[in-house]
N, C-alpha and C positions, 0 to 999 in steps of 0.2 A: 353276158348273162348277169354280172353282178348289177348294172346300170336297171335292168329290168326287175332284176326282185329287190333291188331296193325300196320298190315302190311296198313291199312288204311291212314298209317300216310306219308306213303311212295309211296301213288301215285302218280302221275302225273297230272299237274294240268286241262288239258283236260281230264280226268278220271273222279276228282271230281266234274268237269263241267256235265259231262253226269250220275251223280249219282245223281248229282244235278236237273235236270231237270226231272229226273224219278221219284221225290219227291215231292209227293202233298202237303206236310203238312208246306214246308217251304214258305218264305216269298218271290214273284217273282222279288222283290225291292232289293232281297239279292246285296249289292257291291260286286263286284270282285275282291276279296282277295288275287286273287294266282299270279299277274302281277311278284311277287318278288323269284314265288317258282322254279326258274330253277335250282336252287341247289339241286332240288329233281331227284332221278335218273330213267330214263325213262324205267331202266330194270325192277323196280316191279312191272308195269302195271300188265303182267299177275298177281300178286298176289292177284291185288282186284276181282276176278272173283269169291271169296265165295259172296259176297254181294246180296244180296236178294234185285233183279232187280223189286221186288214189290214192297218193303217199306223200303228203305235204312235206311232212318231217325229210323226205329223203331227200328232196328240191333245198332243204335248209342244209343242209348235209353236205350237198353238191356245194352250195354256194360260201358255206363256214371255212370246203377245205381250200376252194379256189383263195378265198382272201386271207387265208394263214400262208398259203406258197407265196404269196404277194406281200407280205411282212420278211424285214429288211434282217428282222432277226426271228426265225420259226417261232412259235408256242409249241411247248410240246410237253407232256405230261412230266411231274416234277419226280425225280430219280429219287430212290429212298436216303435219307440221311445216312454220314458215316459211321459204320460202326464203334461201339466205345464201350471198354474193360464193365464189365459190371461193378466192381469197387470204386471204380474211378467214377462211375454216374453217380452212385452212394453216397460218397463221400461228396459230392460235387451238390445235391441235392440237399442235405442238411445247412452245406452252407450257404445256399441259397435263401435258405427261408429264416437263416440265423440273423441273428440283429448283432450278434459280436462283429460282426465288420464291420460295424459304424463307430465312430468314437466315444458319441457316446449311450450305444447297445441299445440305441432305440430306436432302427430303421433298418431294413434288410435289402438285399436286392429285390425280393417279392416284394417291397415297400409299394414300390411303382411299379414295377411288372409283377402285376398280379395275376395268376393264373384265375383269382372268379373277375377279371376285367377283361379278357382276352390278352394276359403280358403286358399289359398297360396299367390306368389304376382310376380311370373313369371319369378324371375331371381335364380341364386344359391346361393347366399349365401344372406340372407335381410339386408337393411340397416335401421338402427331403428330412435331415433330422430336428428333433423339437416338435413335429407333429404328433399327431394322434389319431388312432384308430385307422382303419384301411377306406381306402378307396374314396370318392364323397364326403365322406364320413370327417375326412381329415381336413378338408375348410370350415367344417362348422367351428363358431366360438373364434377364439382367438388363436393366430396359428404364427409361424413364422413365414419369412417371403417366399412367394412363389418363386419357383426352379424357372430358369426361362425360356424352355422348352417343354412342348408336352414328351410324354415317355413311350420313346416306338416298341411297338411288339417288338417281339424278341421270333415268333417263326418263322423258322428254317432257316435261320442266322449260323446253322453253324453248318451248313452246306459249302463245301470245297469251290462254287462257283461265287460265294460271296466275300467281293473283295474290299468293299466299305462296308462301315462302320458309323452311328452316328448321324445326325441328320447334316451334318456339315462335311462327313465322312474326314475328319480328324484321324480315325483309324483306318488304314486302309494296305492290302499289298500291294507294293509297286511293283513296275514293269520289270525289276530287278527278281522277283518274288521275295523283296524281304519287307517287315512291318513296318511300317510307320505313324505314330501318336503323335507325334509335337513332343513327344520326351524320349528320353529315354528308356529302353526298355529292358527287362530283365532279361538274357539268355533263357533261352530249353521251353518257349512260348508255344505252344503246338499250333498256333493261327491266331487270324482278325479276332475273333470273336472272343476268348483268354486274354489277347491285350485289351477288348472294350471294355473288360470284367474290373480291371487296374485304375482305371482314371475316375470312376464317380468314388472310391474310397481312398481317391486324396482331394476330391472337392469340397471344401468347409460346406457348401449348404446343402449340400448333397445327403451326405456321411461321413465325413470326418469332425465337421461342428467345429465351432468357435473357441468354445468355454464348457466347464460343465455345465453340463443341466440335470445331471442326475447324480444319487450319492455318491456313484461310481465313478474314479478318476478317470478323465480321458489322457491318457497320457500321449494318445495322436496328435491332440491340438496344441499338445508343447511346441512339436519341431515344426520350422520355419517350411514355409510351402516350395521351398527350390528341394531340402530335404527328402525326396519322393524314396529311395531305398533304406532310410532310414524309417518313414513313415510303415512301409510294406515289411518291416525286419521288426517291427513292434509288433505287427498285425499277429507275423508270423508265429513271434515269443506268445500274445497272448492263447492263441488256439491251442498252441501246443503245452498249457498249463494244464488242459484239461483231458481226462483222461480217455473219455469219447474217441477226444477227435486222435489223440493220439494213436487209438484201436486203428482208425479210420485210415488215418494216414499212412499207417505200415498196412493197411490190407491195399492200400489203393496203390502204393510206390511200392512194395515188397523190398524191390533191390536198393532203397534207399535208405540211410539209416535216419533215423529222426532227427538229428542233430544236425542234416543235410538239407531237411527237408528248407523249401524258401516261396518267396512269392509266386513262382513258376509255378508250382506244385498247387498253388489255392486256386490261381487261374485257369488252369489245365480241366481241373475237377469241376470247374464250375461253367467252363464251355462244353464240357463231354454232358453234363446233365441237362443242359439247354439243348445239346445236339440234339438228344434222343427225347427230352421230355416235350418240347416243342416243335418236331416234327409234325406237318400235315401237307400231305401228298397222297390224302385217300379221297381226295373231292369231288364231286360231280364232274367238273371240270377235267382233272387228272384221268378219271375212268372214262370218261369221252375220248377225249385225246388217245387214252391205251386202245379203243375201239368200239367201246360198247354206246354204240349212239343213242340209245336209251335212257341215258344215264341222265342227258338235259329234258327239259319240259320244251313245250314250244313256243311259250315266253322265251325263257332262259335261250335260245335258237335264236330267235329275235334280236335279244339281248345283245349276243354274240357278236350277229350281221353290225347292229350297231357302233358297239365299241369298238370294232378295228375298222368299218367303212364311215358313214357318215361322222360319229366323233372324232372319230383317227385317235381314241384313248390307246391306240397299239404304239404311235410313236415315241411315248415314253413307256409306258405299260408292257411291255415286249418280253419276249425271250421265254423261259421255262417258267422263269418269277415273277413276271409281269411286271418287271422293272425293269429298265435299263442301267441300273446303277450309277447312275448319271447325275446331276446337278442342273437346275433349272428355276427359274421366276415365273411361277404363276398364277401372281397379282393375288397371295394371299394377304387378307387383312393385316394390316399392324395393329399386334396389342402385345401389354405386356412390360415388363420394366424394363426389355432391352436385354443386352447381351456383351457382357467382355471390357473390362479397363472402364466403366461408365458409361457404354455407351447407350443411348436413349431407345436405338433402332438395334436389331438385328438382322445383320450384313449375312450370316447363315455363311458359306460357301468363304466370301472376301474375308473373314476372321483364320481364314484356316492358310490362304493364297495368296492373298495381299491386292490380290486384282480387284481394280477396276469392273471389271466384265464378270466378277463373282457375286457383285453384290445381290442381295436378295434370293439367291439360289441356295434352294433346297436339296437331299437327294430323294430320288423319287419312290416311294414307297411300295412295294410291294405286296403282292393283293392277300394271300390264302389270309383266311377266316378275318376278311376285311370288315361284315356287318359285325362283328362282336370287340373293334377296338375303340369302337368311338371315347372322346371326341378324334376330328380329324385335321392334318396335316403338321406342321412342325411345331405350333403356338396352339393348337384346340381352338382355334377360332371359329371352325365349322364343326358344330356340335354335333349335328347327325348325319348320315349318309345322303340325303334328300338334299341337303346344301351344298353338300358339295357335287354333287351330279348337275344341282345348278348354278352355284359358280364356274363350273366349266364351260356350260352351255352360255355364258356371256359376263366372263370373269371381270371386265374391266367394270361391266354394271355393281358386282360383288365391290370392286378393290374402290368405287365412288359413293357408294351407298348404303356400306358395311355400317349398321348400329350396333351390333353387338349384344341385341334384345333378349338372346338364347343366352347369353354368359352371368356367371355370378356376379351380382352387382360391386362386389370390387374389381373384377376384370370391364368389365363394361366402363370405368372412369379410365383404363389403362388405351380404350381405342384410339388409334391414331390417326383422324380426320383430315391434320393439318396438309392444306394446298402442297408446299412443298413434298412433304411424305407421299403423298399420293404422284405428285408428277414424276418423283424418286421411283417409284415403285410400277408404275404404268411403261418406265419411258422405255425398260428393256425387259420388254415378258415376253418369255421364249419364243422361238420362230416355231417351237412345236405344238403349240398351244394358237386354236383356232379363236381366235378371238371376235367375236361375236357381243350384241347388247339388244337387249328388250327381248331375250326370254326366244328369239328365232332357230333355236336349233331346241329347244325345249322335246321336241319330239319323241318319243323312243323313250323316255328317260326310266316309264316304268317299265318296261321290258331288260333294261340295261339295269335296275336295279333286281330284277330275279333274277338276271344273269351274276351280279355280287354272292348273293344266295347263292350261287351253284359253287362259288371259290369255301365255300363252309366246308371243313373235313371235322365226322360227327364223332374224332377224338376231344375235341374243343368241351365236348358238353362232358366230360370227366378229368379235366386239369385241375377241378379244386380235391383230389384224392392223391394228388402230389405229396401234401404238404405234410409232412411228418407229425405226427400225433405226440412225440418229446421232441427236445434237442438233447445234444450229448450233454453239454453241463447238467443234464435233466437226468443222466440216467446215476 
């Protein structure tokens, strides 16, 4: 069956206009998805003439569920986040959007995960402390260097099935189930997501800085960078000067006396409020999958057929989170000033494993409210979603012919052309990535972009009501 309504994929976009309209069960608001699909070709019309001119949508239905059974890992609607203390989100919340975690109190973890960017902060690569203003905003004029990765969402990071961390997954639980960062870690960690809160408030360009830069002493950027509990027992001293956070801490730890309270305690807080604030498991997608087949358009159907058949985006795309949590090279552009000890290239994966067979390997990103994090993949070298749907469709064409014409004209001098880089980076891109050139699988791509749209959950459009209206030094 599937082999046959594949040819679905290939019709003409006045076709699936009139399939569309023989379809009662779809949404009459549906947008007009196919304004981009002339590249489809007008000879397979006759092919969609199996279509059952009764109930199209139900024929889409049939064949959505046949090729989710045929995925190596189901899809299946995403389980609600873990529950977490009301005090403990509270308290977890303020400190998220405080700038006192940085050394020197001028960058927050909202800095880059911004709730009005979709948990990211809307440009390619983040700028961490010494910048200015949010999101965009914060390249203009003179700034300091760019962070040298862009900044992954943060939803449904604190789901009990996510066990990396990180685009390099640095953080992650092992088979043992216990954490591991590349450091050491404090005891009484509640998960991944608590230790990934620890390591950008000991990275100097991150948030902990250099030097001052403001009236205010940093007394973070005294101790030596192997110092990491001495850095995290400063952190601790300064919050707890204030009388805020003090409230905050005894309503969040009760059984804990202040004097107790440690790094553990700031992390905990600050994963519970990411669990719940960034939670999105109400998406088109999700309420499909729960049963309501109504819930996609017959685009987004389309879309569907497409991403787990003809693209095979299910092979790393998979599971509940449409990741496999996995590591992978898929011929994304170099740019950027590099990553780790000097180096020029970003090994991603090889910086964390030492291998060989790491190098270039990302982990794979996971989809819900995918259209609102742009830019995309580990370096923001594909700025909006339309490029990377065609980088996929013939990535090696991407990883030969990348200019960089979408990037801030200082990222754009950072592209990395040279022969070598490119034979580096072509020579091992994944066996799960269909590698294609000259635009030949281009097909479907606008249907498989309203299908992105259907991973939207319409909590997304009230994250900028997070952010607290004082902080505690404020009150």
């Amino acid at each position: 069956m599937l082999a046959a309504w594949s040819l679905l994929l290939n019709c003409s976009s006045e076709e699936v206009k009139t399939s569309r309209g023989r379809d009662a069960s779809t949404n009459s608001a549906e947008p007009d998805a196919y304004s981009d699909a002339g590249a489809i070709p007008d000879s397979s019309i006759s092919d969609a003439g199996s279509m059952d001119a009764g109930n199209p949508s139900r024929e889409l239905d049939d064949i959505i569920a046949e090729l989710l059974q045929q995925q190596e890992t189901t899809p299946t609607a995403l389980d609600p986040a873990p529950l977490v203390r009301d005090e403990e989100y509270e308290l977890g919340r303020y400190l998220f959007f405080d700038p006192i975690l940085s050394g020197n109190r001028d960058v927050s973890c909202a800095t880059c995960h911004n709730p009005d960017f979709g948990t990211s902060d809307g440009i390619s690569l983040s700028i961490g402390t010494g910048g200015n203003g949010e999101g965009p905003q914060r390249v203009e004029g003179s700034h300091p260097p760019f962070v040298p990765r862009h900044a992954m969402d943060l939803f449904n990071r604190g789901h009990a099935d996510i066990k990396t961390l990180f685009w390099d997954g640095r953080v992650r639980v092992n088979e043992s189930n216990m954490l591991e960062a590349g450091i050491t870690l404090p005891p009484g960690l509640s998960g991944a997501l608590a230790a990934q809160s620890l390591l950008p408030m000991l990275d100097r360009l991150e948030m902990r800085g250099y030097a001052v830069t403001t009236s205010t002493t940093n007394e973070l950027a005294a101790f030596d960078d192997g110092q990491i509990f001495e850095i995290w027992s400063a952190m601790v001293e300064r919050l707890l000067q204030i009388d805020g956070y003090q409230r905050l801490f005894a309503e969040a730890y009760p059984a804990t006396e202040l004097s107790q309270i440690n790094i553990a305690h700031v992390a905990n807080a600050l994963a519970a409020f990411q669990t719940r604030a960034f939670e999105a498991t109400n998406t088109p997608w999700d309420n499909y999958l729960r049963g309501n087949k109504a819930a996609l358009t017959t685009a987004q159907k389309l879309g569907v057929i497409f991403f787990f058949d003809s693209a095979q985006c299910g092979r790393c795309h998979s599971g509940p989170h449409l990741s496999d949590h996995d590591f992978h090279n898929t011929a994304v552009p170099v740019i950027g000033p590099g990553y780790a000890n000097g180096n020029t290239l970003d090994y991603g994966r090889y910086f964390v494993t030492g291998l060989e067979s790491d190098k270039f390997r990302f982990r794979t990103s996971p989809l819900r409210n995918v259209m609102h994090t742009a830019p995309y993949m580990h370096n923001g070298s594909l700025v909006d979603l339309q490029d990377v749907l065609k980088h996929y469709a013939a990535p090696l064409d991407t990883a030969k012919d990348f200019t960089g014409d979408k990037l801030l004209p200082e990222l754009q001098s950072t592209v990395d052309q040279e022969e070598s880089t490119i034979a580096a980076l072509t020579s091992s891109v994944a066996e799960e990535v269909i590698v294609t050139s000259s635009g030949t699988s281009f097909i479907g791509l606008s249907n498989l972009r309203q299908f992105m749209h259907a991973l939207t959950d319409p909590s997304v459009e009230k994250l900028h009501e997070l952010r607290p209206e004082s902080l505690p030094a404020d009150w």
